[in-house]
TIFI-808491 format. One record per residue (C-alpha): x, z, y; residue number from 1; chain; residue in three letters. Coordinates in pm, 1 decimal, decimal comma. Layout:
// TIFI-808491
u = X w = Z v = Y seq = NUM mol = A type = ALA
...
This chain:
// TIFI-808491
u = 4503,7 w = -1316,1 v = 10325,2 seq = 1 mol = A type = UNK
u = 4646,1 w = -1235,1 v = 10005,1 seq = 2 mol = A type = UNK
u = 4597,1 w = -1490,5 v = 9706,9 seq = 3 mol = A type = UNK
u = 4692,3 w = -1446,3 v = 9346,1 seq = 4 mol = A type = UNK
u = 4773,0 w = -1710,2 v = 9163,6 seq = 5 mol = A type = UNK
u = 4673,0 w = -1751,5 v = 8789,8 seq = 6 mol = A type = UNK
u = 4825,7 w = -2003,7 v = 8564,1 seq = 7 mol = A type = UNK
u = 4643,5 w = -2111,8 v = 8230,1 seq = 8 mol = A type = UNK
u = 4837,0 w = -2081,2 v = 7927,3 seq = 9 mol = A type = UNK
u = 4907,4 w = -2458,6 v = 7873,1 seq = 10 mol = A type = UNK
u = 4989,5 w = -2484,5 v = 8238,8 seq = 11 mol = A type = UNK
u = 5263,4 w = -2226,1 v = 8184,8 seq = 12 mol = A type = UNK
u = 5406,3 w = -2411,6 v = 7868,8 seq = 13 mol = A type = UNK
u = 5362,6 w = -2775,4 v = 7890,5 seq = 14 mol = A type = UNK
u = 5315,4 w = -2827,0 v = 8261,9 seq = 15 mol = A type = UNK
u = 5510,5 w = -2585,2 v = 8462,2 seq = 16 mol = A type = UNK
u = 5557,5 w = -2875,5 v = 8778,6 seq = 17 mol = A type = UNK
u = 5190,9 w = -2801,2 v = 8817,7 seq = 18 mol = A type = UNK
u = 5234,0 w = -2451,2 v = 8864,5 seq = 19 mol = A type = UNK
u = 5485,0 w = -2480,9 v = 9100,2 seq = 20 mol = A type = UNK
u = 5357,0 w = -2738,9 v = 9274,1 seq = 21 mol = A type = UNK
u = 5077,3 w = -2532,5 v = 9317,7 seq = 22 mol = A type = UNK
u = 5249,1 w = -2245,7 v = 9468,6 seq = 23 mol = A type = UNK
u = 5453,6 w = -2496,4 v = 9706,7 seq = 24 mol = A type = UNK
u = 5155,9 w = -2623,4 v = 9846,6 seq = 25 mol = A type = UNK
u = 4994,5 w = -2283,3 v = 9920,4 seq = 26 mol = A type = UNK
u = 5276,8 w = -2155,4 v = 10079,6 seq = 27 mol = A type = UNK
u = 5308,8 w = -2496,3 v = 10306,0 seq = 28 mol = A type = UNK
u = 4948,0 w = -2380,9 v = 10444,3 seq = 29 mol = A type = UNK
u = 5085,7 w = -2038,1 v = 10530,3 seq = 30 mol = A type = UNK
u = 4923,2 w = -1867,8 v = 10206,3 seq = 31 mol = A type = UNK
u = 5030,2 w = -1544,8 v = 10108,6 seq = 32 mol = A type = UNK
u = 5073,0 w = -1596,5 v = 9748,7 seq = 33 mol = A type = UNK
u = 5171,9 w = -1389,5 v = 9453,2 seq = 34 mol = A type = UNK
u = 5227,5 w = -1478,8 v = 9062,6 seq = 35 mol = A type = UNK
u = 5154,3 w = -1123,6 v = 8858,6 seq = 36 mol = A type = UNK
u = 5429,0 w = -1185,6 v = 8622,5 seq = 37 mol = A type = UNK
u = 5210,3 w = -1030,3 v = 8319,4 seq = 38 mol = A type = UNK
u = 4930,5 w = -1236,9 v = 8324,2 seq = 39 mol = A type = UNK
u = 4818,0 w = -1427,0 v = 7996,5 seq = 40 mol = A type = UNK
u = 4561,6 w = -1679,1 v = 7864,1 seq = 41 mol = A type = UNK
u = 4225,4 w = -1636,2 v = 8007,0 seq = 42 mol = A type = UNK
u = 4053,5 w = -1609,5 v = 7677,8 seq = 43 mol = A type = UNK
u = 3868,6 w = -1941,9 v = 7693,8 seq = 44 mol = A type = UNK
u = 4007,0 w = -2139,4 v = 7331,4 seq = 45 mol = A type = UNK
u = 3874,8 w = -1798,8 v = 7151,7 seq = 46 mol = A type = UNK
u = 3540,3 w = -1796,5 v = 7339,6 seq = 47 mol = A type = UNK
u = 3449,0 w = -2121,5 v = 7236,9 seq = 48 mol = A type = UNK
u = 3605,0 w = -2101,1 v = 6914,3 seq = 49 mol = A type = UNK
u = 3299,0 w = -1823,8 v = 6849,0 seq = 50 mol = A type = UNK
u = 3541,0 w = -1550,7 v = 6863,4 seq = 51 mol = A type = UNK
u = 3435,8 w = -1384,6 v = 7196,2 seq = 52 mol = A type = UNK
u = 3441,3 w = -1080,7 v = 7128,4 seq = 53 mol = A type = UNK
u = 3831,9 w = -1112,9 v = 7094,7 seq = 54 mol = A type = UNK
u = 3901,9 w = -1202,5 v = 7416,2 seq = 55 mol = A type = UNK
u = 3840,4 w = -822,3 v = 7572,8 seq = 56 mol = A type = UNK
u = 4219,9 w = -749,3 v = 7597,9 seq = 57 mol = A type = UNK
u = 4230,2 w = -1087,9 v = 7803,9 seq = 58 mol = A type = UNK
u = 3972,2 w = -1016,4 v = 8022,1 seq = 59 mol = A type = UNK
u = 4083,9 w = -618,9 v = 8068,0 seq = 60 mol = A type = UNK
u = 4415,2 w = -752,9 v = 8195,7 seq = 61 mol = A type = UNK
u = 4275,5 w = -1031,7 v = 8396,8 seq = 62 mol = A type = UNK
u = 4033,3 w = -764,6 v = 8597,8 seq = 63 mol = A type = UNK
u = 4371,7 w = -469,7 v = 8624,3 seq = 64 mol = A type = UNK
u = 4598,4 w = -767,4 v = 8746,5 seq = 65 mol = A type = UNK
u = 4369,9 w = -944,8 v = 9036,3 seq = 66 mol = A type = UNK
u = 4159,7 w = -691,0 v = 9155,4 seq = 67 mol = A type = UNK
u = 4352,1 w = -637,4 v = 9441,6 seq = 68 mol = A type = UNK
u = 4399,5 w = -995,1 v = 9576,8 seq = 69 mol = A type = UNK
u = 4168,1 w = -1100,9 v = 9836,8 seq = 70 mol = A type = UNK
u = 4166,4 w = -1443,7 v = 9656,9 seq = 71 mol = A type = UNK
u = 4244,9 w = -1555,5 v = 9297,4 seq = 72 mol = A type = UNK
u = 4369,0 w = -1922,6 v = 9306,5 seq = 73 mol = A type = UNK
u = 4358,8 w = -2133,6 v = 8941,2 seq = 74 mol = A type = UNK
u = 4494,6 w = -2507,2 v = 8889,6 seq = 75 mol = A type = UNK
u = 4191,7 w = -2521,7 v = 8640,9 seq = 76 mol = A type = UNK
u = 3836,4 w = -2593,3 v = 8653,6 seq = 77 mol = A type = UNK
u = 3756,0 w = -2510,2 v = 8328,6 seq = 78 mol = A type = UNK
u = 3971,8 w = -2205,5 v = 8271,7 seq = 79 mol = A type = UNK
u = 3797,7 w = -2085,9 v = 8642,8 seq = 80 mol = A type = UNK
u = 3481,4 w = -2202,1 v = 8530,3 seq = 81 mol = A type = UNK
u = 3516,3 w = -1950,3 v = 8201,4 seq = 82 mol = A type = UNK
u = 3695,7 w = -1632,9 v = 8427,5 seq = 83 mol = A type = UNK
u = 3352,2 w = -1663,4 v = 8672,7 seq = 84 mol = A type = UNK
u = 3105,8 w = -1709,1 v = 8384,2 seq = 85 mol = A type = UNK
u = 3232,6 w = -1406,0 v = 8173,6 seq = 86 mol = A type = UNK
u = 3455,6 w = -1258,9 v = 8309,0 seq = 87 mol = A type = UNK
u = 3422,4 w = -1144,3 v = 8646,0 seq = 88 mol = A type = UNK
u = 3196,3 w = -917,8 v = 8779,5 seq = 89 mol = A type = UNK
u = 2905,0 w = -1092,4 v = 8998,7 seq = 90 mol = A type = UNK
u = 3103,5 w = -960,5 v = 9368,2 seq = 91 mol = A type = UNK
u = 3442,0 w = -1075,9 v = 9189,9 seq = 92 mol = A type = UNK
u = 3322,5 w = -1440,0 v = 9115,4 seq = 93 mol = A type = UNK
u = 3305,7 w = -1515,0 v = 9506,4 seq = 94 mol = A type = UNK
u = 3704,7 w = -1443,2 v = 9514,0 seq = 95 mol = A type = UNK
u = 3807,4 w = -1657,0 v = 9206,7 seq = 96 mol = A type = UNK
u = 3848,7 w = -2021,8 v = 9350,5 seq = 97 mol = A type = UNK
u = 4001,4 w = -2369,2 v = 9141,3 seq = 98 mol = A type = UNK
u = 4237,7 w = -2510,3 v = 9394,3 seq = 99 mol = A type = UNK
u = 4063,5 w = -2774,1 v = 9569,1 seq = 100 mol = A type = UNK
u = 3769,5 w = -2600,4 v = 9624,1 seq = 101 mol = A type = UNK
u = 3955,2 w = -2313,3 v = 9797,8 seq = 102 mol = A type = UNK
u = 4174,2 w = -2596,3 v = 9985,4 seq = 103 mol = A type = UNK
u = 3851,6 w = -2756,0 v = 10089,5 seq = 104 mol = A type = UNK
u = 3610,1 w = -2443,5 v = 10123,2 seq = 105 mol = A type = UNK
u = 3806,0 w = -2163,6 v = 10212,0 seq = 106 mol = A type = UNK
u = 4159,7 w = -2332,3 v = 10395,2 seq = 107 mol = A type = UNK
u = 3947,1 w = -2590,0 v = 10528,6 seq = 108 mol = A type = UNK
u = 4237,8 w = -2843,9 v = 10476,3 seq = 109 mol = A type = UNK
u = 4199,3 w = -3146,6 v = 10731,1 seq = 110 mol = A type = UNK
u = 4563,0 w = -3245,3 v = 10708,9 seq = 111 mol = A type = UNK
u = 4892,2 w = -3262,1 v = 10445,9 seq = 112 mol = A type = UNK
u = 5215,1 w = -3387,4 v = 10499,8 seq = 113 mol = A type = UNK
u = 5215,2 w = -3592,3 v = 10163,3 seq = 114 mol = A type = UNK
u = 5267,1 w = -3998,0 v = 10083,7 seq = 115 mol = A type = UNK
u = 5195,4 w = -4092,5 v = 9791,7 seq = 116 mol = A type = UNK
u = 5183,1 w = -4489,6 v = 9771,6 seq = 117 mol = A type = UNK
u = 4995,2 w = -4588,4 v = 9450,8 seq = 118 mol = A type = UNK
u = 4647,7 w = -4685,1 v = 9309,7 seq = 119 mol = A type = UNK
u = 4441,9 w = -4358,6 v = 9190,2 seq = 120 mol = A type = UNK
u = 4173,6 w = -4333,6 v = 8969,9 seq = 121 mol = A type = UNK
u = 3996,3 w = -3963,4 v = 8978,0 seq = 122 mol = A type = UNK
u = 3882,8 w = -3825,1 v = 8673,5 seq = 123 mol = A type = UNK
u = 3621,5 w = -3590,6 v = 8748,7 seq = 124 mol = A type = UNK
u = 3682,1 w = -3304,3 v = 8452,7 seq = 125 mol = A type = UNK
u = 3286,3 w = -3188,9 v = 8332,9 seq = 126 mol = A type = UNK
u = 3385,4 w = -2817,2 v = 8416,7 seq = 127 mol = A type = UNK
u = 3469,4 w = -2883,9 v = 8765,7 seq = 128 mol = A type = UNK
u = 3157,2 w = -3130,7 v = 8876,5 seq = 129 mol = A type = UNK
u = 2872,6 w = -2994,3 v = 8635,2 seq = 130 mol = A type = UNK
u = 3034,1 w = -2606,9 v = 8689,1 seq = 131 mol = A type = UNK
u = 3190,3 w = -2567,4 v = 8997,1 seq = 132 mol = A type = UNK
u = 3018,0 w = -2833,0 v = 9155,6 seq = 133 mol = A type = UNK
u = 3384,3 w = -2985,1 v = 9253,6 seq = 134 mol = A type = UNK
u = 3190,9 w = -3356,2 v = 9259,7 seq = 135 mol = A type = UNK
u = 2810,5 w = -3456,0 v = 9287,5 seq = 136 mol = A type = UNK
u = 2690,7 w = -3581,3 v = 8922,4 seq = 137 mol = A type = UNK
u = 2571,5 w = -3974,0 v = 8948,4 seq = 138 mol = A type = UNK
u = 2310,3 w = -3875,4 v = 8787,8 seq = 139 mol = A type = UNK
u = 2074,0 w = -3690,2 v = 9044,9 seq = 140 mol = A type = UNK
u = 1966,0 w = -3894,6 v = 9376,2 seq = 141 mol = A type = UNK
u = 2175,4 w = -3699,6 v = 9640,0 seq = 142 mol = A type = UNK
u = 2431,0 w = -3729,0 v = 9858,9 seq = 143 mol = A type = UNK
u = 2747,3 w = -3813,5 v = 9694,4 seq = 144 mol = A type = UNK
u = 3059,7 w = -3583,3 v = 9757,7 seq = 145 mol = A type = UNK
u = 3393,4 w = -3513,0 v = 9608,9 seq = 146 mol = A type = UNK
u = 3619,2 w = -3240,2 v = 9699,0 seq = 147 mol = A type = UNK
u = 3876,4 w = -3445,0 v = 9498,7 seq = 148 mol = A type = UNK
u = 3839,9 w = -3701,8 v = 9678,1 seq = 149 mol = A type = UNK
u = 3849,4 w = -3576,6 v = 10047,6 seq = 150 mol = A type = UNK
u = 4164,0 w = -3350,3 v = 9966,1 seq = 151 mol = A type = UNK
u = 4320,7 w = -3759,4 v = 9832,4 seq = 152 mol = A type = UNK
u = 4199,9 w = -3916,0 v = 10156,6 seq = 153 mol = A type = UNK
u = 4432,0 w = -3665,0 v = 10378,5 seq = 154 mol = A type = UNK
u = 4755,2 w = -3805,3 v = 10166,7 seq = 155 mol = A type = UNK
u = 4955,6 w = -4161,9 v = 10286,1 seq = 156 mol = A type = UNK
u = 4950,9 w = -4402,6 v = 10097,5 seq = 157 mol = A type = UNK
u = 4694,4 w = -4341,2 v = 9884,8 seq = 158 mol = A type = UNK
u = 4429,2 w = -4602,5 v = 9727,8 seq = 159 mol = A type = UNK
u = 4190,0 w = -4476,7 v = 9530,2 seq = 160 mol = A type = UNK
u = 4021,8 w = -4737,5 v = 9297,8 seq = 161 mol = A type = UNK
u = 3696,2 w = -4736,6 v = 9206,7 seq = 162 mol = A type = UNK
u = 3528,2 w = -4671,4 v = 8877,4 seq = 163 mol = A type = UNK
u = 3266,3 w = -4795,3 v = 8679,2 seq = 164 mol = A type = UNK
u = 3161,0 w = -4464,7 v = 8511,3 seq = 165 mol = A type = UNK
u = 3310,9 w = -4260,7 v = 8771,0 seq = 166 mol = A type = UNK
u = 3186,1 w = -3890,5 v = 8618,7 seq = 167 mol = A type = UNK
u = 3244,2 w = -3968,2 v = 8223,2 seq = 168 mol = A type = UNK
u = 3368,7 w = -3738,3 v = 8015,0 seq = 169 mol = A type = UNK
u = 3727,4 w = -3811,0 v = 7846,9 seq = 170 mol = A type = UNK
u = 3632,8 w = -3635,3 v = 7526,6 seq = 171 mol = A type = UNK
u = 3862,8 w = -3350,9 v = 7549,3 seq = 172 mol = A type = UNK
u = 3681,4 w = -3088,4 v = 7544,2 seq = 173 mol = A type = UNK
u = 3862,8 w = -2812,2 v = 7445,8 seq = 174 mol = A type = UNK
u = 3824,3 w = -2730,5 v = 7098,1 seq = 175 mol = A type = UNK
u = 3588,0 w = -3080,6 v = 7051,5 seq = 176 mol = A type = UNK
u = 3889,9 w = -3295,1 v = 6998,6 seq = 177 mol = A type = UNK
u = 4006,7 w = -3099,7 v = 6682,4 seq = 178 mol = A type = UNK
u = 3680,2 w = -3068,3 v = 6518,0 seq = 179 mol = A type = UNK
u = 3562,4 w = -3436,7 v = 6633,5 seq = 180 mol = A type = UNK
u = 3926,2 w = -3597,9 v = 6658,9 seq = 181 mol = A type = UNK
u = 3783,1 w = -3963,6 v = 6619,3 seq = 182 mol = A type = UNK
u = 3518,3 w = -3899,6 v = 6839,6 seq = 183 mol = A type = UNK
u = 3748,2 w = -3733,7 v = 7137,7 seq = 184 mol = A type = UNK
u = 3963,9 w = -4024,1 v = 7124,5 seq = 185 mol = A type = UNK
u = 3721,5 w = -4306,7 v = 7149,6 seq = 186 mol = A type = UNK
u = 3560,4 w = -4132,9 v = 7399,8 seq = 187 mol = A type = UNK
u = 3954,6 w = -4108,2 v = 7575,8 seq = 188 mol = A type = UNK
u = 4029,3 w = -4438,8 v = 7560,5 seq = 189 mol = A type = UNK
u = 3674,9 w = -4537,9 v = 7701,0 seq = 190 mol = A type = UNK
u = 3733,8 w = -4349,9 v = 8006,5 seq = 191 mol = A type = UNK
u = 4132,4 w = -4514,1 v = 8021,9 seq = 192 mol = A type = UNK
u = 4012,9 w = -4857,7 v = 7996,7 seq = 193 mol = A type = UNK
u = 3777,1 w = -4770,0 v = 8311,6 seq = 194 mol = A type = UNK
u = 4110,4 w = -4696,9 v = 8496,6 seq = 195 mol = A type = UNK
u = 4302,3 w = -5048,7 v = 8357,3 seq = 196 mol = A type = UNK
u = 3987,6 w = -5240,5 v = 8443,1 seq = 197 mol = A type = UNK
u = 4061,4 w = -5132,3 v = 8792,7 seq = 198 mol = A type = UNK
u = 4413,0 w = -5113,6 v = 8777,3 seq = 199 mol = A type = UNK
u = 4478,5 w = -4779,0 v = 8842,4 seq = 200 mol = A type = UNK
u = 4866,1 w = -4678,1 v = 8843,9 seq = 201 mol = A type = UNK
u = 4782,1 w = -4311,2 v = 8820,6 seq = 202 mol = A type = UNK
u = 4482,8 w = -4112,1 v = 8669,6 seq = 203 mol = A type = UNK
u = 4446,3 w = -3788,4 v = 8868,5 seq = 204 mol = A type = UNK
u = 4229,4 w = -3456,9 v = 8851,9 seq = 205 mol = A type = UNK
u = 4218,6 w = -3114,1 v = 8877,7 seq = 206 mol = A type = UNK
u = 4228,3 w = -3018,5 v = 8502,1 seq = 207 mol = A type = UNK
u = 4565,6 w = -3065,2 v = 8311,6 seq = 208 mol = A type = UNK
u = 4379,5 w = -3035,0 v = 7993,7 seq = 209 mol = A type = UNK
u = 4221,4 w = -3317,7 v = 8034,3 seq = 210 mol = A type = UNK
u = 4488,9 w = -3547,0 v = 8168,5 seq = 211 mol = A type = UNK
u = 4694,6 w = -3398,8 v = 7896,7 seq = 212 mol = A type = UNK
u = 4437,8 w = -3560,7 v = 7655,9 seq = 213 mol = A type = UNK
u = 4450,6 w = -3906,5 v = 7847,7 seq = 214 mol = A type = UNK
u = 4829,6 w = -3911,8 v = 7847,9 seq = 215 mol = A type = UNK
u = 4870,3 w = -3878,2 v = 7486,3 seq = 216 mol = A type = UNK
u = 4635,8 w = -4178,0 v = 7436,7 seq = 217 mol = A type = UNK
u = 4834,8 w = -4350,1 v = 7685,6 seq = 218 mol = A type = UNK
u = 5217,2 w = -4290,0 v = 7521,6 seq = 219 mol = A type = UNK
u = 5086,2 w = -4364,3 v = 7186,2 seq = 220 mol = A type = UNK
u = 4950,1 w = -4688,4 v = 7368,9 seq = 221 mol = A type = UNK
u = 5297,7 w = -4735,5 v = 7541,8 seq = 222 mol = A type = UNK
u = 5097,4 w = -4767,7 v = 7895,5 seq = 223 mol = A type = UNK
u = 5251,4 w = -4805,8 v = 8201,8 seq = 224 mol = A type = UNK
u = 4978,8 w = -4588,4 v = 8351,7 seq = 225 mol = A type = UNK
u = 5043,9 w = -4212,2 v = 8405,3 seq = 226 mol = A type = UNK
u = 4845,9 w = -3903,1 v = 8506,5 seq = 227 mol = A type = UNK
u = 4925,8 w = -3655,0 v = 8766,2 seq = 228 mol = A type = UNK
u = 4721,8 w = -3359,1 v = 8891,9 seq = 229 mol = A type = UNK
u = 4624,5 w = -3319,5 v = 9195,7 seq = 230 mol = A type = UNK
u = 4847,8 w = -3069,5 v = 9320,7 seq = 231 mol = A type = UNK
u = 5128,3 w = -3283,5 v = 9266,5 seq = 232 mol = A type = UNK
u = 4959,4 w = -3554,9 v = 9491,6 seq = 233 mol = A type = UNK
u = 4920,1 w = -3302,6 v = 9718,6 seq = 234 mol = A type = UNK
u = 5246,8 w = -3135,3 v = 9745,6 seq = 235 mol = A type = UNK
u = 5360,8 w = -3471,8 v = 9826,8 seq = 236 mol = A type = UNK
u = 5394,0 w = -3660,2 v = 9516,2 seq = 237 mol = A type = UNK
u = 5661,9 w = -3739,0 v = 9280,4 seq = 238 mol = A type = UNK
């Protein structure tokens, strides 16, 4: 099996553990992975910006750059969500996988060799449940599930609080929290106060984006309570 493993942008530049802690975990499971040193932003901040039609260079190098991997391996919902909805052909989409969905669907993880002995709150990011289908939405009578969650309940130590909106959105949304700045950040310190209520030590998920936009809220707060991603859990924690 060989995987490729593609890095967002802000990945790359603000959270580089991520990435690595990404690869580190991959390679733990006896993936075969490799990091195309050329690749570049997947286009999404343009798309949604309107400006689409921009993003062709993106998506040209994306398609020459992974189109020999069996797999193609993302530490992002919504930048995976965006590559599968337009970007990959309709046989490519089944090869292009956010981490813990290909941990859970495709390694079939059932055991890690992580500790990680703190109280976790999961955010569930809106790209992952309501696109990838990562986490069942509270909304529709079903069975609940949460890939998120069963990757969490393989790592020691581990106590995952619960929540009182447990699928909200933080109010990140990409390009949202510039054009509706006051609205983002109410919206981010509803979903944080869900966490404190419930004493959470850590806020995890599998979108840095959005933890990125809960962790600014939180320093300019001075709060004692950090996020991680997953990954990081994962790989056995910090």
């Amino acid at each position: 099996m060989k995987v490729g493993l593609f890095i967002p942008c802000y990945v790359d530049q603000l959270y580089p553990n991520v990435a690595i802690a990404t690869l580190e975990l991959l390679e733990k499971l006896g993936v075969d992975v490799s990091y195309p040193q050329d690749q570049v932003c997947c286009g999404q901040p343009m798309a949604n910006a309107g400006f689409g039609h921009l993003t062709e260079p993106f998506n040209d190098s994306f398609q020459k750059l992974f189109s020999d991997f069996d797999y193609v391996v993302c530490p992002s919902g919504s930048c995976t969500l965006h590559l599968k909805d337009h970007v990959m052909a309709h046989d490519g989409r089944a090869k292009l996988f956010e981490v813990s969905e290909f941990l859970t669907d495709i390694l079939r993880v059932k055991k890690l060799d992580a500790q990680f002995p703190y109280k976790v709150g999961i955010h569930q990011s809106c790209h992952g449940q309501r696109g990838l289908k990562l986490a069942q939405m509270s909304e529709l009578v079903a069975p609940p599930f949460s890939k998120t969650e069963t990757l969490l309940r393989l790592v020691d130590g581990v106590e995952l609080i619960p929540l009182d909106r447990q699928d909200e959105c933080c109010g990140f949304g990409g390009t949202f929290c510039v054009t509706e700045e006051a609205v983002s950040v109410k919206m981010g310190k509803d979903r944080i106060a869900d966490h404190q209520k419930h004493k959470a030590d850590y806020i995890t998920g599998s979108d840095m984006s959005c933890l990125m936009h809960l962790e600014g809220i939180l320093k300019r707060d001075q709060s004692k309570m950090k996020v991680i991603h997953l990954v990081e859990i994962l790989n056995g924690g910090k």
